[in-house]
C-alpha positions, 0 to 999 in steps of 0.5 A: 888206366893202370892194368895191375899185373901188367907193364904200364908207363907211369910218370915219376911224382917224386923222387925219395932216398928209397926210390921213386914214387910212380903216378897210379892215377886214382890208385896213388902213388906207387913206389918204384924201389931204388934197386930198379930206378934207371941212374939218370931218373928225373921227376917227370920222366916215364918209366915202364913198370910192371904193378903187383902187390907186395908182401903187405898186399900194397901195390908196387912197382918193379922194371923186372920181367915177370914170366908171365902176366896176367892173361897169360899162361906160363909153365912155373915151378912151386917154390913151396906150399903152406896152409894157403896153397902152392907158391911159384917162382914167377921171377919176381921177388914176391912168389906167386900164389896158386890157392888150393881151390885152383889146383886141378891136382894137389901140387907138389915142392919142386915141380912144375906146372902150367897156370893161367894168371889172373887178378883175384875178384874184388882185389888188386893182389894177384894169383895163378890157377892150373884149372887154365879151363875155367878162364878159356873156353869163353868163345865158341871154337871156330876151328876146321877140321885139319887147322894146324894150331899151336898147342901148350900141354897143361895136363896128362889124364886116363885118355890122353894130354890135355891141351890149350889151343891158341891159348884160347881153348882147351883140347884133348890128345887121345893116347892112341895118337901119341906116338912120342915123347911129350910131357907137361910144358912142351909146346908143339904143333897139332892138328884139330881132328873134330870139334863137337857140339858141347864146344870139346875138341879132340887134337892130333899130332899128325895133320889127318890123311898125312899119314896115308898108307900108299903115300908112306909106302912111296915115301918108304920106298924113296927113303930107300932108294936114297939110303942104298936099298937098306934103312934101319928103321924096321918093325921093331924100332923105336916110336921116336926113331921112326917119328923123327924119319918119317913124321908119323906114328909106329903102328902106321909105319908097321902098316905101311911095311906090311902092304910093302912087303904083301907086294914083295916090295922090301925083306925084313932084314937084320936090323932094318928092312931092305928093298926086295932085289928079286922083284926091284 
């Protein structure tokens, strides 16, 4: 059975000056243009084709590696837009379709977003939605509480990032636990912190009680020591700076600083902190 918007191996019916005419089983020939015909190609032979329509909604066969097929989510870039919807670069000759009704914000020439790709009911034509909620979401989440899960941002809202978990479910990243820089696109690792009885699922970049204060303090204290009895990473350093260091939030680390200086343990110095020589 031929799965549009995937790859398939179909058999060579015939050769013509313009190309190859594919086997499509009970949706006929498709042809495979000269441009992607391997030299050597004989009738009979098989050919690994992906299957989408063309300009005139006919089905086609290309060997080009589109970003994404179908099923699948991918972070494209909108060519243009017309009276129909937004038009995205998926790598192939024909652009992508993403109608209005499938745009979870208007989408704008130029820039990029993250669509699920899917086939259009009752059609063989293809088209992609950034509302990747509406076609996950379908089975009942499963996960534990501190799961380390892969993450694909899709969406930035008042509370937080939105997120597709394992491209199977969609979560939410509070703003209070961001502590660097992320954007539409990026694919990272995170945590599921709580999974509630409608099926929502709230997320964090850091796995929960990773972040201890007497394990931080220690870890501070270590980083110290190896550095000489001076860091430069204090109070006032960058969310980034101290994330890449330490692996945790600022308003964290500052909490950690302030134990270890109520126990007389570091100075604030210049610059940084400093171990405390009179009580080392």
């Amino acid at each position: 059975m031929i799965i549009i918007g995937k790859f398939n191996k179909l058999k060579v019916e015939r050769v013509v000056d313009f190309g190859v005419f594919l086997d499509g089983g009970n949706l006929g020939e498709i042809l495979l243009p000269s441009i992607y015909v391997p030299s050597d190609c004989e009738q009979g032979d098989e050919i690994d084709a992906f299957i989408y329509c063309d300009s005139d909604d006919e089905l086609i066969a290309t060997t080009k590696k589109p970003k994404a097929t179908v099923g699948e989510l991918a972070l494209l870039r909108v060519r243009n837009i017309n009276f129909v919807g937004a038009f995205l670069d998926w790598g192939l000759n024909k652009d992508l379709l993403v109608p209005f009704d499938e745009q979870l914000k208007r989408m704008e020439e130029g820039e990029c977003y993250v669509v699920y790709i899917y086939q259009e009911p009752g059609h063989i034509r293809l088209a992609a939605s950034s509302k990747v909620e509406n076609y996950l979401n379908e089975t009942t989440p499963e996960y534990e509480v501190g799961e380390e899960v892969d993450l694909l941002i899709y969406d930035e809202s008042d509370l937080g990032f939105k997120a597709v978990i394992n491209r199977t479910h969609t979560g939410l990243i509070y703003h209070s636990e961001i502590f660097k820089h992320i954007e539409t696109g990026d694919e990272l690792k995170g945590y599921v912190t709580h999974v509630r009885e409608d099926g929502k699922i709230d997320l964090s970049l850091q796995k929960p009680g990773y972040q201890k204060a007497d394990a931080l303090s220690d870890r501070i204290l270590d980083m110290l020591e190896k550095k000489g009895g001076f860091l430069a990473v204090g109070d006032k350093s960058e969310p980034d700076i101290i994330y890449d260091m330490f692996g945790v939030s600022k308003k964290k680390y500052k909490q950690a600083l302030g134990d270890l200086y109520k126990k007389r343990k570091i100075v604030f110095v210049k610059n940084g902190i400093a171990t405390n020589v009179e009580t080392k």
